[in-house]
C-alpha positions as a Markdown table, in Angstrom:
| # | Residue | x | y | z |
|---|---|---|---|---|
| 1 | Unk | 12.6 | -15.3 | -6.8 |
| 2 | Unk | 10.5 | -15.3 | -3.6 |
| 3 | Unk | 7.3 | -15.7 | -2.4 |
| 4 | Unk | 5.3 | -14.8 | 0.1 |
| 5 | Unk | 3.2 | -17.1 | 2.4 |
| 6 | Unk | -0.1 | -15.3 | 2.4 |
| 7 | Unk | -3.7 | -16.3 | 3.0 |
| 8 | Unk | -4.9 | -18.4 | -0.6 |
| 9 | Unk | -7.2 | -16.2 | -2.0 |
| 10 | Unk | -5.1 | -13.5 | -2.2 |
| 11 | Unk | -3.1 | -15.2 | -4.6 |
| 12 | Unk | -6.0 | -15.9 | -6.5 |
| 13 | Unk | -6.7 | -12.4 | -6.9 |
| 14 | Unk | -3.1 | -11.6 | -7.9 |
| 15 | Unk | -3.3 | -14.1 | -10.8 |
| 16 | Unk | -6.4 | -12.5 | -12.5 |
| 17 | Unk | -4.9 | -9.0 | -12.2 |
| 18 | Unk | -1.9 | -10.2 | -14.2 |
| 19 | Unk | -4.3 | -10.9 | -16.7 |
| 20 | Unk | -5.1 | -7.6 | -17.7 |
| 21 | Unk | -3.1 | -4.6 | -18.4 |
| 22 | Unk | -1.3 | -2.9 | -15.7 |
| 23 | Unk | -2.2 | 0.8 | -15.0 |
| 24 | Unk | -0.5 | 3.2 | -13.9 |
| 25 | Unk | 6.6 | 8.0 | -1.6 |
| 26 | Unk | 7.8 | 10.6 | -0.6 |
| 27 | Unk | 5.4 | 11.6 | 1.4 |
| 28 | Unk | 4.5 | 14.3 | -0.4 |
| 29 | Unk | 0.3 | 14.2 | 0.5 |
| 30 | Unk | -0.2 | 12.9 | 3.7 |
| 31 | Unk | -4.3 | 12.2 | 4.3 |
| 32 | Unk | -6.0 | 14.6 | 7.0 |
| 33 | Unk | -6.7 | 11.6 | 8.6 |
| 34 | Unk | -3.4 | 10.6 | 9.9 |
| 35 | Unk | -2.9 | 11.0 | 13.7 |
| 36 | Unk | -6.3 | 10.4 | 13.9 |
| 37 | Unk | -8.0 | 7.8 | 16.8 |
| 38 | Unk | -8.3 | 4.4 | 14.3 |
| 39 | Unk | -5.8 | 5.9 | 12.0 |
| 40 | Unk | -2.2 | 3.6 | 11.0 |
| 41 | Unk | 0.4 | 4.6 | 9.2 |
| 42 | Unk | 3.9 | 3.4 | 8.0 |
| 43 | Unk | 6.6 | 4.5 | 5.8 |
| 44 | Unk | 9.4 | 1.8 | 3.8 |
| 45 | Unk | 12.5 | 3.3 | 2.2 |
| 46 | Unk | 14.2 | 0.2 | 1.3 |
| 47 | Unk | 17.2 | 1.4 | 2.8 |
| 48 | Unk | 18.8 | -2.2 | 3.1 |
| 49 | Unk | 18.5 | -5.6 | 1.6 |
| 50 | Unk | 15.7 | -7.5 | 4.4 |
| 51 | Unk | 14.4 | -10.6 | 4.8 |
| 52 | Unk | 12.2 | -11.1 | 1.8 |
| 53 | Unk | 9.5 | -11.9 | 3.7 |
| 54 | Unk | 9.3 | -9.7 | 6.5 |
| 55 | Unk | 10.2 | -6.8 | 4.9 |
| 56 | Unk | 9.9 | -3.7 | 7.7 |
| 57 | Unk | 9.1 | -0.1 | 7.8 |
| 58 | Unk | 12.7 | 1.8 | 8.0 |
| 59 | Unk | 11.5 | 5.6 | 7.0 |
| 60 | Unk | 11.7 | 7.9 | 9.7 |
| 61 | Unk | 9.5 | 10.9 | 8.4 |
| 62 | Unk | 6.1 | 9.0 | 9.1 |
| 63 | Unk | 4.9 | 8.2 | 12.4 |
| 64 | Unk | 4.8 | 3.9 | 12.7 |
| 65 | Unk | 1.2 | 3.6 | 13.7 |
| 66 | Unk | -0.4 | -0.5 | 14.1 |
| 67 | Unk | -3.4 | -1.3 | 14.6 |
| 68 | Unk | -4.6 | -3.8 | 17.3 |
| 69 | Unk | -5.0 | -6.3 | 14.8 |
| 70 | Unk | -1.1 | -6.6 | 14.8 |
| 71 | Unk | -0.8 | -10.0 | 17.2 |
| 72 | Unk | -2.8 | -12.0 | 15.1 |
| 73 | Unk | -1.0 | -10.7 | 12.1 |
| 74 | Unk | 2.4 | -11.3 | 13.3 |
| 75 | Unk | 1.1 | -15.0 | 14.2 |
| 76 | Unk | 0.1 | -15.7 | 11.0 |
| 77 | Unk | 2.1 | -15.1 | 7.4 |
| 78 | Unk | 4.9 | -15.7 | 8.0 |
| 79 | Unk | 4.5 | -17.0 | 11.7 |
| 80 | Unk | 6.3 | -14.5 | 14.1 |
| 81 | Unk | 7.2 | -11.8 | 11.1 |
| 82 | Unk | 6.4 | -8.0 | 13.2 |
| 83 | Unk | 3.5 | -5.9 | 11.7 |
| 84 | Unk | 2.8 | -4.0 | 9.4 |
| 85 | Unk | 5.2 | -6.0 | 6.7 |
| 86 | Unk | 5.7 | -6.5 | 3.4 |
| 87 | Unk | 6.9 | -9.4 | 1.2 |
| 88 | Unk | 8.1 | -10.3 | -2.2 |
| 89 | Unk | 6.8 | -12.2 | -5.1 |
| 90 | Unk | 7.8 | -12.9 | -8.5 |
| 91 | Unk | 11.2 | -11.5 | -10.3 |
| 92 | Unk | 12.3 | -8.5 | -8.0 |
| 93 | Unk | 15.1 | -7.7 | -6.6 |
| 94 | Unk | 17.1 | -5.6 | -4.0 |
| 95 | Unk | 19.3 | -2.7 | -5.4 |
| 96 | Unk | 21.1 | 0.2 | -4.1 |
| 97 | Unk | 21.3 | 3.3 | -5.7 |
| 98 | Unk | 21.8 | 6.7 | -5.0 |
| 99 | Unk | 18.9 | 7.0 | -3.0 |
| 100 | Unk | 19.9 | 4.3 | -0.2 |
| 101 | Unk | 18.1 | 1.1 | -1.8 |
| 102 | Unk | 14.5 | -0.3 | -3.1 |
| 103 | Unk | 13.3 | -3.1 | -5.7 |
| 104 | Unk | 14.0 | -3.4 | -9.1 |
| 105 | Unk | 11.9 | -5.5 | -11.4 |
| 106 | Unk | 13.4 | -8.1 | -13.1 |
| 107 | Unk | 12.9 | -9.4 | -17.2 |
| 108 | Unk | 10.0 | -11.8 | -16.0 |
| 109 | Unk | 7.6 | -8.6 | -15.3 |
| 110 | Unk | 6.3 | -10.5 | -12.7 |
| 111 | Unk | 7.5 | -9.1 | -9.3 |
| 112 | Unk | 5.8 | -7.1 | -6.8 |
| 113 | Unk | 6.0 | -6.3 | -3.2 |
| 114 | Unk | 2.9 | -7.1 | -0.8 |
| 115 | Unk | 2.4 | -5.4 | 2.1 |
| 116 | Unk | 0.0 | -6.4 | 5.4 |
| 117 | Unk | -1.4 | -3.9 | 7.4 |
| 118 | Unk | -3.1 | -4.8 | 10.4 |
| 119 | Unk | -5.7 | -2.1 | 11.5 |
| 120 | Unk | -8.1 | -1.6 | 15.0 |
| 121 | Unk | -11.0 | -4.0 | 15.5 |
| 122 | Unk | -13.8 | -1.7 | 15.7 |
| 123 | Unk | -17.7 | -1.3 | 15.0 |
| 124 | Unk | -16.9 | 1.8 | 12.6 |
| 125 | Unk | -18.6 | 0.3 | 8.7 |
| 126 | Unk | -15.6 | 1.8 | 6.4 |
| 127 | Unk | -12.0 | 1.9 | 6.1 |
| 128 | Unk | -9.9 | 5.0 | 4.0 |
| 129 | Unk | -6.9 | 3.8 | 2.5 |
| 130 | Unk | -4.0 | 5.9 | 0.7 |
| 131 | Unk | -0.8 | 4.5 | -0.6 |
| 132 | Unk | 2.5 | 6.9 | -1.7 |
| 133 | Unk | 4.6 | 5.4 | -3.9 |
| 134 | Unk | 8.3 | 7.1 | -5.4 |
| 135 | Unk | 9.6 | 5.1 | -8.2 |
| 136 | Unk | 11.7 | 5.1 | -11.3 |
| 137 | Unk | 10.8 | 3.7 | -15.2 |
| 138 | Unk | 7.8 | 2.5 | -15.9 |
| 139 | Unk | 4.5 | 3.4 | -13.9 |
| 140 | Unk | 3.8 | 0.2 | -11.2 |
| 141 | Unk | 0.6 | -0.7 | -10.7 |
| 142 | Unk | -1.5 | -0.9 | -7.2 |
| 143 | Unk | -3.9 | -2.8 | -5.4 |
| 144 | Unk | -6.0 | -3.4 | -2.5 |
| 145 | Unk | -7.3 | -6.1 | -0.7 |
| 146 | Unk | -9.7 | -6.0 | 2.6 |
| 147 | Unk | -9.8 | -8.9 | 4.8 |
| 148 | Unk | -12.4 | -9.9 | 7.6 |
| 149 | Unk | -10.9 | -11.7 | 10.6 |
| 150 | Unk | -7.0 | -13.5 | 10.6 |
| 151 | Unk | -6.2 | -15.2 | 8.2 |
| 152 | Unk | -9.6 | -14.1 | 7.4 |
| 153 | Unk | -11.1 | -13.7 | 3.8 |
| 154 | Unk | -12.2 | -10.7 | 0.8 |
| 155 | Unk | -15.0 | -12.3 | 0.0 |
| 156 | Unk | -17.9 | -9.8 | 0.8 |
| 157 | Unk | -15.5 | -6.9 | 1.4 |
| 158 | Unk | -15.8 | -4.3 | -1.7 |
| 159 | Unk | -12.5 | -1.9 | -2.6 |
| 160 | Unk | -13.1 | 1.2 | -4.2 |
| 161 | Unk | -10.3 | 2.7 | -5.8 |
| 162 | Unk | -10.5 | 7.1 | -6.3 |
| 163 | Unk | -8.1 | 7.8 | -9.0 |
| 164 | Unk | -3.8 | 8.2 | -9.1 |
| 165 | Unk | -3.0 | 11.6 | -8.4 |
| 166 | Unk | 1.2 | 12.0 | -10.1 |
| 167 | Unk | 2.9 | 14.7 | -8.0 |
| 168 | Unk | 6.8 | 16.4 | -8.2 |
| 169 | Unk | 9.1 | 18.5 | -5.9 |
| 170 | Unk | 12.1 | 19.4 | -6.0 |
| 171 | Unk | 13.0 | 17.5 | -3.0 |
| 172 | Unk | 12.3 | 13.7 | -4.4 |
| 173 | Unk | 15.6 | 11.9 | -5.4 |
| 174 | Unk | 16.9 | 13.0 | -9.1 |
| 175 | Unk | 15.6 | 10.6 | -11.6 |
| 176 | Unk | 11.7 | 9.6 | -9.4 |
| 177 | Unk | 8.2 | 10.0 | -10.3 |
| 178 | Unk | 5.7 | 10.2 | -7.3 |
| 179 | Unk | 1.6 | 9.2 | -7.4 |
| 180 | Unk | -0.4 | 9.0 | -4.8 |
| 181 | Unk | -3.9 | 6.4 | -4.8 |
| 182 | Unk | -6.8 | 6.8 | -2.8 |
| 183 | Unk | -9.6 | 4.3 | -1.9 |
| 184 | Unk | -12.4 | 3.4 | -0.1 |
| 185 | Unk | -13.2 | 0.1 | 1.9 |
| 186 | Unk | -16.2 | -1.8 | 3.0 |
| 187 | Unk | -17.7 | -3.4 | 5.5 |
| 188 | Unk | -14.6 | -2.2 | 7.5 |
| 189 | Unk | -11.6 | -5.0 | 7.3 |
| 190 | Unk | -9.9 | -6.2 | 10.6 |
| 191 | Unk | -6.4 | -6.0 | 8.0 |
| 192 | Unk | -5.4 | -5.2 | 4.4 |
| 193 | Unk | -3.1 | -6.1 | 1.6 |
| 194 | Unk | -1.5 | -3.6 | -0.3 |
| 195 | Unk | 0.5 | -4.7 | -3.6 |
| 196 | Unk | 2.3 | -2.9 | -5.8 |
| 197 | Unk | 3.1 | -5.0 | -9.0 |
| 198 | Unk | 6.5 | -3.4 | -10.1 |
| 199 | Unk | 7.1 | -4.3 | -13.9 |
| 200 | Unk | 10.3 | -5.2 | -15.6 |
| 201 | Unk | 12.9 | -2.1 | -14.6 |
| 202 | Unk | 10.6 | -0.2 | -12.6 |
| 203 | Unk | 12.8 | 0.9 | -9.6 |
| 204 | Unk | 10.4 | 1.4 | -6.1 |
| 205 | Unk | 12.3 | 4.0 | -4.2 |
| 206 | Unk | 9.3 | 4.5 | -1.0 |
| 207 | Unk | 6.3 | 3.3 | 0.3 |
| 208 | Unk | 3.9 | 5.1 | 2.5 |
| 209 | Unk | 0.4 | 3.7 | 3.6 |
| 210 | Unk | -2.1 | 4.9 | 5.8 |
| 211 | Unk | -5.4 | 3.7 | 6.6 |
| 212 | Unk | -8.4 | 5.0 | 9.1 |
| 213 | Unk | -11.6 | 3.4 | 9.8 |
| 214 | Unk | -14.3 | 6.1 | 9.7 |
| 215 | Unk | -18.3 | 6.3 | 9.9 |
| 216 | Unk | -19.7 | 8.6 | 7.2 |
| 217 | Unk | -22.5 | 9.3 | 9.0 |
| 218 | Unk | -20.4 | 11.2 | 11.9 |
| 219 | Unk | -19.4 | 14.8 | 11.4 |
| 220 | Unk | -15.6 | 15.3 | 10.9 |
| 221 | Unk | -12.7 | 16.6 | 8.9 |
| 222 | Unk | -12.9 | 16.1 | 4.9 |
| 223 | Unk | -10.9 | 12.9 | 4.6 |
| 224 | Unk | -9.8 | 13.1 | 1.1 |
| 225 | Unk | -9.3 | 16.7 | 0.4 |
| 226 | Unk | -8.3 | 16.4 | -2.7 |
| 227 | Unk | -11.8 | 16.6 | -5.0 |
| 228 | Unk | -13.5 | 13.9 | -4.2 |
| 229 | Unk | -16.1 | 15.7 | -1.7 |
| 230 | Unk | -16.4 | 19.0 | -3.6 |
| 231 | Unk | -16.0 | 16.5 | -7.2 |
| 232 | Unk | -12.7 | 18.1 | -8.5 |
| 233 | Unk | -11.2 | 15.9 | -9.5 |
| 234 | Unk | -9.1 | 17.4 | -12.1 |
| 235 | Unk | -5.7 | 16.1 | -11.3 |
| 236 | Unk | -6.7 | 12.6 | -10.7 |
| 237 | Unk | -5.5 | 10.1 | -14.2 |
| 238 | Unk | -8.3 | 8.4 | -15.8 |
| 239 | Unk | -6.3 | 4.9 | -14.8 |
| 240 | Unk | -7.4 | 3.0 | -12.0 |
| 241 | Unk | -4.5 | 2.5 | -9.2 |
């Protein structure tokens, strides 16, 4: 069992959502955002058993974009750990399979994997956020958290989740489901936490986040594109992410 050394109110958080039921990447839905200037992105495929705590983005389909927020990051939790990073906590586990490798969890139903994400410190007031997740078994669960300044704090900074959107192709490993979760962020965070609470034998194949910060008042390409300008939003589950 491991845990994470994280900034104390996150952990807070993470109790109170184990209170209440759980709901329900290849990267099968990249945003329209990604490439763009304040945009990040990262992709984990688990490929081998890492540090538990500085857990690294090994995919090689996504472009490994930080943010210039990363310094402070990798100073902080845990002290010298690179950028964006995840971590475990609870009963999860490394496993290989056919796919290469990812997290099982364990009979405590407790584990998860927690990710830091260090964006650009800019004036821009919101932040877009999507997270791909391929898995096995039951359906994990997902979260956000914005935080202002390093270590920094969520209090005042509101997370708006826009629906799970499920997904197939032919091309994901034999045996994985695929969602994808949107949201959006405000006032702009400097860095994010992204956890995805993995229930007892729920196997996380991939990872893929992305973030951009983004003015709504400025003209530019529909962020989303996926209903929620034009309002359908027919293949997005009534379960929040």
């Amino acid at each position: 069992m491991h845990r994470r050394r994280l900034s104390q109110p996150f952990w807070h958080l993470v109790a109170a959502l184990f209170l209440v039921p759980l709901a329900a990447g290849d990267d099968l839905n990249p945003p329209a955002y990604r490439g763009a200037a304040l945009s990040t992105s990262a992709e984990w495929d688990f490929l081998t058993d890492q540090d538990p705590d500085a857990i690294l983005p090994d995919g090689t389909s996504v472009p490994l974009v930080a943010g210039d927020t990363k310094p402070l990051l990798d100073a902080a939790f845990p002290a010298g750990a690179p950028h964006p990073s995840c971590g475990l906590f609870g009963d999860i586990s490394w496993v290989g399979n056919t796919s290469n490798g990812g997290y099982r969890g364990g009979a405590a139903g407790d584990g998860g994997i927690v990710c830091n994400v260090p964006n650009w410190i800019d004036t821009e007031p919101e932040k877009q956020l999507r997270i791909q997740v391929t898995y096995a078994g039951p359906v994990p669960a997902t979260a956000v958290f914005g935080f202002l300044g390093v270590p920094g704090s969520p209090d005042g900074v509101d997370v708006v989740p826009f629906g799970v959107v499920p997904d197939t192709d032919p091309g994901l490993p034999t045996g994985m489901s695929y969602f994808y979760a949107d949201w959006r962020i405000y006032p702009n965070p400097d860095w994010e936490q992204v956890v995805v609470f993995v229930p007892q034998a729920c196997f996380i194949d991939q990872l893929v986040i992305d973030t951009v910060s983004w003015a709504l008042s400025t003209p530019g390409p529909v962020i989303f594109a996926d209903g929620l300008e034009t309002g359908d939003t027919s293949r997005w589950s009534a379960e929040i992410p």
